[in-house]
C-alpha positions in Angstrom: 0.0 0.0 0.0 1.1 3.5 -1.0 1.6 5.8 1.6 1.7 10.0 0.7 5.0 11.4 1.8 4.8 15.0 4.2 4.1 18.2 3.8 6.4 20.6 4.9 5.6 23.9 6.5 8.0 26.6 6.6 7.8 27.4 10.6 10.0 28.6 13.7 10.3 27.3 16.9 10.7 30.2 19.8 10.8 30.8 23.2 8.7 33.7 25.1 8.6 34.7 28.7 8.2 31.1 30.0 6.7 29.6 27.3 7.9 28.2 23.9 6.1 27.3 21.0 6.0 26.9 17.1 5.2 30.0 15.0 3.8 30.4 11.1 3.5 33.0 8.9 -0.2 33.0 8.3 0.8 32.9 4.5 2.7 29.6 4.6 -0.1 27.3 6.1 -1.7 25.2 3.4 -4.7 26.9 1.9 -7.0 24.9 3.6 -5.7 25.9 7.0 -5.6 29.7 6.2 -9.0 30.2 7.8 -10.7 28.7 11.1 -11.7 25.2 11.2 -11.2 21.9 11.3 -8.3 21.7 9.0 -6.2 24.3 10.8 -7.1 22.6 14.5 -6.5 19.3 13.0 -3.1 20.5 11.5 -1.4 22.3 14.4 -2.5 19.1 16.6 -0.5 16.6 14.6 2.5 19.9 14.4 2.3 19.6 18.1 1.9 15.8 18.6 -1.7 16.1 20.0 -4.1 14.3 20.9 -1.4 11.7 22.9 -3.1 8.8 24.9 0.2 8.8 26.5 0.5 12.4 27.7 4.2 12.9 26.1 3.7 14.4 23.1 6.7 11.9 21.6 5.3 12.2 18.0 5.4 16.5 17.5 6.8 19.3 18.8 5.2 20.3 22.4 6.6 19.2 25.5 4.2 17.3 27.1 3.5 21.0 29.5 0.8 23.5 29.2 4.2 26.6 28.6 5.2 23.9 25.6 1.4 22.8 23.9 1.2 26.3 21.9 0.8 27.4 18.4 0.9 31.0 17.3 -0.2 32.1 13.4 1.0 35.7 12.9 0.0 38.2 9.8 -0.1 41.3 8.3 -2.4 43.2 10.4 -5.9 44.1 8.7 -6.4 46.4 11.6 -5.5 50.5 11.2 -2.4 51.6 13.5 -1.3 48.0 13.7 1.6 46.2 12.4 0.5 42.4 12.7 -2.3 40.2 13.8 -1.8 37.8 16.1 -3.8 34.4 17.0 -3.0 32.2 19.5 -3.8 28.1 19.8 -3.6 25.9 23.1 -3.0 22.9 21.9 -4.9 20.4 24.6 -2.6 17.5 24.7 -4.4 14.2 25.4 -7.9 15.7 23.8 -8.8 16.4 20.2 -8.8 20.1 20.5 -7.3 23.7 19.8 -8.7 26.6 22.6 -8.5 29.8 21.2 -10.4 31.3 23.9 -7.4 33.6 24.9 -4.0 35.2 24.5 -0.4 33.9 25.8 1.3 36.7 27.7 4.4 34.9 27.3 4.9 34.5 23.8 3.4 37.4 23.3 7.1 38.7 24.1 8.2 36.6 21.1 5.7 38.1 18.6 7.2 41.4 17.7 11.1 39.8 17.0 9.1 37.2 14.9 7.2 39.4 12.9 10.4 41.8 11.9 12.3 38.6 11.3 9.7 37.3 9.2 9.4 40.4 7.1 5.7 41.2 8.4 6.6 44.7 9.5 7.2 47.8 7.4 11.1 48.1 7.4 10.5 52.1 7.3 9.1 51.3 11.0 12.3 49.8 11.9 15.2 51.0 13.9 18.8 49.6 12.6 20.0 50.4 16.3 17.5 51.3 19.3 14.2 49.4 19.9 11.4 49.3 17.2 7.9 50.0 18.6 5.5 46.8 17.3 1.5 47.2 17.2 0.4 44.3 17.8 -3.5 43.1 17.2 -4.0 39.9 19.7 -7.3 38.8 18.0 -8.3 36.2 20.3 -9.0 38.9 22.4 -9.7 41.5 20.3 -6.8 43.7 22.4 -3.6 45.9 21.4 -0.5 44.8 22.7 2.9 47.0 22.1 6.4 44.9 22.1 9.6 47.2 22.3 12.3 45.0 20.4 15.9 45.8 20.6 17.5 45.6 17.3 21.5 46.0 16.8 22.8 46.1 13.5 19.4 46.1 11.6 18.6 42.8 13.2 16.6 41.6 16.3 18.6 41.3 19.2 18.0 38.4 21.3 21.1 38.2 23.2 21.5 40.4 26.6 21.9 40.1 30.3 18.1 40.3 31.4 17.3 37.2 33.7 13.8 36.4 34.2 12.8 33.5 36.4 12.0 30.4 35.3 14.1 30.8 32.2 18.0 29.7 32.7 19.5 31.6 30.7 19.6 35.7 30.4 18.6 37.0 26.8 17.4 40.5 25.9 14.6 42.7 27.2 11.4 42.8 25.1 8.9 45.2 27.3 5.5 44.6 26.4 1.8 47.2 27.1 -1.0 45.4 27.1 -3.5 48.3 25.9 -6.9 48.8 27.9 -6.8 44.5 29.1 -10.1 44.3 30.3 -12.2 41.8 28.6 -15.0 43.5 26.3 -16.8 40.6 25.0 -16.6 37.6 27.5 -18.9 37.5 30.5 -20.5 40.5 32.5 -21.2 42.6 29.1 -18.0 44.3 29.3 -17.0 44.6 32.7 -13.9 43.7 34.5 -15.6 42.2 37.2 -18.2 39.9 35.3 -20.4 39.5 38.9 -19.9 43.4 39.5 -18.4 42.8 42.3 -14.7 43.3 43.8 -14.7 39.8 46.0 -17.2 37.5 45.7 -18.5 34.3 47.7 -18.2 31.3 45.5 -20.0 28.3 46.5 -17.8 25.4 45.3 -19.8 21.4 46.1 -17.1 19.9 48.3 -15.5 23.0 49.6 -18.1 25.3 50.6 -18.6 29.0 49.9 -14.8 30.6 48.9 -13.7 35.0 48.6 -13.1 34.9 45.3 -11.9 38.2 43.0 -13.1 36.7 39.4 -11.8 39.5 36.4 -11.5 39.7 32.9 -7.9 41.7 32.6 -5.4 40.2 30.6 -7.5 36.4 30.6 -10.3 35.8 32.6 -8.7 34.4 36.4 -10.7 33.4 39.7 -8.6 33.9 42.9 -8.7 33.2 45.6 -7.0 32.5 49.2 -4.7 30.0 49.7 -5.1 29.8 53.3 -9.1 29.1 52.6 -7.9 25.6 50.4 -5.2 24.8 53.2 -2.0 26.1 51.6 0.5 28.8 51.9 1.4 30.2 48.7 4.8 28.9 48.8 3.7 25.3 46.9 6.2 24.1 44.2 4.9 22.3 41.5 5.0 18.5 43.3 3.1 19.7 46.3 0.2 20.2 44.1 0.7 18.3 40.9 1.3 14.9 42.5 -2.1 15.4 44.5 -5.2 14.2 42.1 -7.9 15.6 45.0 -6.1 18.3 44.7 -6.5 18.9 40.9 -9.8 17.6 40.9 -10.7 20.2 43.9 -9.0 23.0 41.7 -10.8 21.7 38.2 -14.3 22.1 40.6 -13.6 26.0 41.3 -12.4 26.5 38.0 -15.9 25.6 36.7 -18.0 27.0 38.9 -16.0 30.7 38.7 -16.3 29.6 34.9 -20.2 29.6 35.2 -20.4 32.6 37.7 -18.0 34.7 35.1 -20.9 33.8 32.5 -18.0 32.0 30.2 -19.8 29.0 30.0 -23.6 28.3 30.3 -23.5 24.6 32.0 -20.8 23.2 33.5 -20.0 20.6 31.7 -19.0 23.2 28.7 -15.5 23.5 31.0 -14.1 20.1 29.8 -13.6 22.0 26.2 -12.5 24.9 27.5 -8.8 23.9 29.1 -7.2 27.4 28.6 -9.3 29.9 30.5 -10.4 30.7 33.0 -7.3 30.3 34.9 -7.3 29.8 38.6 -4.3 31.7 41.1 -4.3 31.7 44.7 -2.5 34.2 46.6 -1.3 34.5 50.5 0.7 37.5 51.7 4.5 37.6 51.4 6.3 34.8 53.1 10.2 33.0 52.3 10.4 30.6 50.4 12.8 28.2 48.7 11.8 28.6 44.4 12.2 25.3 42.1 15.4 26.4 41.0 17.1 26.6 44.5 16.8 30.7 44.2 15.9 31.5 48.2 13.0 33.9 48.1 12.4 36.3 51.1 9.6 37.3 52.5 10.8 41.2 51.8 11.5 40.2 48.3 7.9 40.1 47.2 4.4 41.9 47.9 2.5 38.7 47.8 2.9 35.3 46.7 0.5 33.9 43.6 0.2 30.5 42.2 -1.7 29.9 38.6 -3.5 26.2 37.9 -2.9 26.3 33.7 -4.5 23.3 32.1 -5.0 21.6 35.5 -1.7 22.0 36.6 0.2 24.0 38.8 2.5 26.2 36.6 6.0 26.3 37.0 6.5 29.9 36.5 3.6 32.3 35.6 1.7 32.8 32.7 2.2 36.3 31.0 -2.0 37.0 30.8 -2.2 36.0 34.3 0.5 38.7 35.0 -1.5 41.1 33.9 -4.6 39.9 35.6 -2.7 39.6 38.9 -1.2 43.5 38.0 -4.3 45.0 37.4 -6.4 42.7 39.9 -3.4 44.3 43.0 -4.0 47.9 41.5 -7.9 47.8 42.6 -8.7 47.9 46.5 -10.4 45.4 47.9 -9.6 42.5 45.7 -8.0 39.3 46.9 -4.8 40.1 45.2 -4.6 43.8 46.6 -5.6 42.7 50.1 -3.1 40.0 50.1 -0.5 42.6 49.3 -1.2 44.9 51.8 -3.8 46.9 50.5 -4.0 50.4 49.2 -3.2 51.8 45.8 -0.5 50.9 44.0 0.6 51.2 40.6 3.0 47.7 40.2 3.8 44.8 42.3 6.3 41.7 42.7 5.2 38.9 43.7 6.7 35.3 44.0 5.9 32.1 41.9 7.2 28.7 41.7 10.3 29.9 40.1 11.3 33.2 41.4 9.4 36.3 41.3 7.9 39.1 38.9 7.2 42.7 38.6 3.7 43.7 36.5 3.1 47.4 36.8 -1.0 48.5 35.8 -2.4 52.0 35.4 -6.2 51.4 36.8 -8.8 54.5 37.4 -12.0 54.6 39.0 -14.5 56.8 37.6 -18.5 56.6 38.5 -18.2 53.5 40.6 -16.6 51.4 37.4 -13.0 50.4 37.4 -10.9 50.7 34.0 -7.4 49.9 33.4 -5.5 51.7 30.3 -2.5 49.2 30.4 -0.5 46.6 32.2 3.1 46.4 31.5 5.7 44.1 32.2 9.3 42.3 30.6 9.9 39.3 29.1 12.4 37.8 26.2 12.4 36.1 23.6 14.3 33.4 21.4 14.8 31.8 18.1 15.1 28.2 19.0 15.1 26.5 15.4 13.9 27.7 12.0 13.1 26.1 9.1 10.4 23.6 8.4 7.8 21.2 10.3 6.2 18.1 8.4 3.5 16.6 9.0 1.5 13.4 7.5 -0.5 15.0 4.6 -3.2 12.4 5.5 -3.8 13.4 8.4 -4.6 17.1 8.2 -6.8 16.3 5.0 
C-alpha cells in the first residue's frame, strides 16, 4: 500500500517569557488551514503531537506541559495603527482540541522579534539600532498589545543580560503594554468584574462558599485565598501536581467561577475549554525556597500567587495572568490587593514557583466602574530553530 510522503511547513520554533512554542506566517499554512476550522485545528494538533493517549507528546513538537502545547499564526495586520495580527492556539494535549479562547502573555514577548524577522513589519518602522515600537493586534482577544524589540545592526537582538525566572539563561529585554486589558466581550457585558463585584463568595460542592476576585484583565482568572484551600502560597509544582484531590478540587472551582463569570452556560462546557479561565491563589509575602534553589524572602515580594494552567500548577507564571494579577493588586479590595497589603499601588512583585515578577498597571476609578488603560511588564524572547515542520498530509486532510 502506498503511503503520501509530508508536507512541509516553513515554521519557527521560539521561546517567550516562559513559554515556547511553534510560529507560522499566516501565509505559509496550506490553503486549507488559512481560515478557522477543522483543517487548521487538525493540522497544528499533529505539528504539536496532539491528541497523545500517552500524555508525552513523543510524535510532534510540544513538551508534554501547558508553557510547551502552543501554536501562534502571525499576519499582516488588517487592523489601522497596527503592524501584525496575532492568533494564538492551546493545543490540549491528550484531547482532540485547539482553545482559542485567549491570548499567551508569554509568547506574546516573542511576537514582535518574529514578525520583523519574518518580514511582516514595514522596514520604514524599523530601527537599525534602538528598539522598534511593534503594534500588535491579539485577535483572540480582540486587544492591542505594544512589544519594544531591541534591534543592533538592523537585526533583532535576542542576546543580553536580562534574567527572568523560570528561564535559565539571560537574553534580551522585550517590554511589552497590554493596551486597555479588560475583557469587552466575555462575561459580564464588558466589565472587568463579570459578577460586578470586587470579592465575591463562590460556592464550590465539596468545599463550601470561597472570597473569590473573578476578572476579565489580561485572561479571565478566579482567585482566591490559599489559606481558605489549606495552603500557603509557597507550593512548588509536586506539592500540588502529584495530589489528584487536589486537581480535581481545583478543576471544581475552575468551573464554577467559569459559570459565575458567564464564560460557560453549563458546567459541563468547561471540559472543552482547558485554557481559561485560569485559577491563582494568593497569601501574603512569606520566604520561600523557588524550584530552581533561588531563596525567596519574605521582603522580596508583595504577595505570593500560584496559577493552575491546564489543571496544573505552573511552574512559573503565565504572561496573561501577569497582567490579571497587576491589574487585579491595583484595585482595593480585591483578593490580590488585600493579600499585598492593600492600598493603591501602581505595580507589584510577587513570587511564583520559580522566582518572582514585577507587572506594573495604570487602573482609574471613575463613576463607581473600574478601568485599566494598560498593564506592563518584561519578558524575552528566542529563536530556537527555523526552518520547516512536516506533518502526514493524510492526516490534516
Amino acid at each position: 500500500m502506498a503511503h503520501p510522503p509530508q508536507i512541509k511547513i516553513p515554521a519557527t520554533y521560539m521561546r517567550g517569557g516562559t513559554s515556547k512554542g511553534v510560529f507560522f506566517r499566516l501565509q505559509d499554512l496550506p490553503e486549507s488551514a488559512q481560515v478557522p476550522g477543522a483543517a487548521r485545528d487538525a493540522l497544528l494538533m499533529r505539528v504539536i503531537g496532539s491528541p497523545d493517549p500517552y500524555g508525552k507528546q513523543i510524535d510532534g513538537m510540544g513538551g508534554a506541559t501547558s508553557s510547551t502545547s502552543k501554536t501562534v499564526i502571525i499576519a499582516r495586520s488588517s487592523k489601522p495603527d497596527h503592524d501584525v495580527d496575532y492568533l494564538f492556539g492551546q493545543v490540549s494535549i491528550d484531547q482532540a482540541f485547539v482553545d482559542w479562547s485567549g491570548n499567551c502573555g508569554n509568547l506574546s514577548a516573542a511576537v514582535g522579534p518574529f514578525a520583523i524577522s519574518a518580514g511582516l513589519v514595514d522596514p520604514s518602522r524599523i530601527p537599525r539600532d534602538g528598539v522598534a515600537i511593534v503594534r500588535i493586534w491579539q485577535a483572540n482577544i480582540g486587544k492591542t498589545i505594544i512589544g519594544h524589540v531591541p534591534m543592533t545592526d538592523g537585526a533583532v537582538q535576542e542576546t543580553g543580560d536580562f534574567e527572568l525566572d523560570g528561564v535559565t539563561f539571560p537574553a534580551a529585554e522585550v517590554q511589552l503594554e497590554f493596551m486597555d486589558p479588560a475583557a469587552e466581550e466575555e462575561g459580564g457585558g464588558g466589565s472587568m468584574f463579570p459578577t460586578g463585584n470586587l470579592v465575591d463568595d463562590l460556592e464550590v460542592p465539596g468545599l463550601g462558599t470561597l472570597k473569590a476576585t473573578m476578572i476579565n484583565a489580561g485572561i479571565p482568572t478566579i482567585f482566591i485565598e490559599a489559606e481558605a484551600i489549606g495552603y500557603q502560597g509557597t507550593e512548588l509544582q509536586d506539592a500540588i501536581n502529584s495530589d489528584e484531590k487536589a486537581l480535581a478540587m481545583f478543576e471544581t472551582i475552575r468551573a464554577h467561577g467559569a459559570l459565575r463569570m458567564g464564560l460557560i452556560r453549563q458546567l459541563d462546557e468547561i471540559a472543552t475549554r482547558q485554557h481559561t479561565p485560569k485559577v491563582a491563589f494568593v497569601a501574603k509575602p512569606a520566604g520561600y525556597v523557588a524550584s530552581s534553589g533561588k531563596r525567596i524572602a519574605a521582603g522580596d515580594v508583595d504577595l505570593l500567587v500560584r496559577a493552575m494552567s491546564m489543571g496544573k500548577l505552573h511552574h512559573a507564571m503565565m504572561g496573561t495572568a501577569a497582567v490579571a494579577i497587576g491589574t487585579a493588586a491595583a484595585i482595593p479590595g480585591t483578593l490580590v490587593n488585600l493579600a499585598a497589603g492593600g492600598g493603591a499601588r501602581e505595580a507589584v512583585r510577587f513570587g511564583h514557583p520559580s522566582g518572582t515578577l514585577r507587572v506594573g498597571a495604570e487602573a482609574r476609578e471613575h463613576g463607581g466602574e473600574w478601568t485599566v488603560t494598560k498593564a506592563i511588564m518584561s519578558r524575552s524572547a528566542r529563536v530556537l530553530m527555523e526552518g520547516w515542520v512536516r506533518v502526514p498530509r493524510v492526516e490534516i486532510e
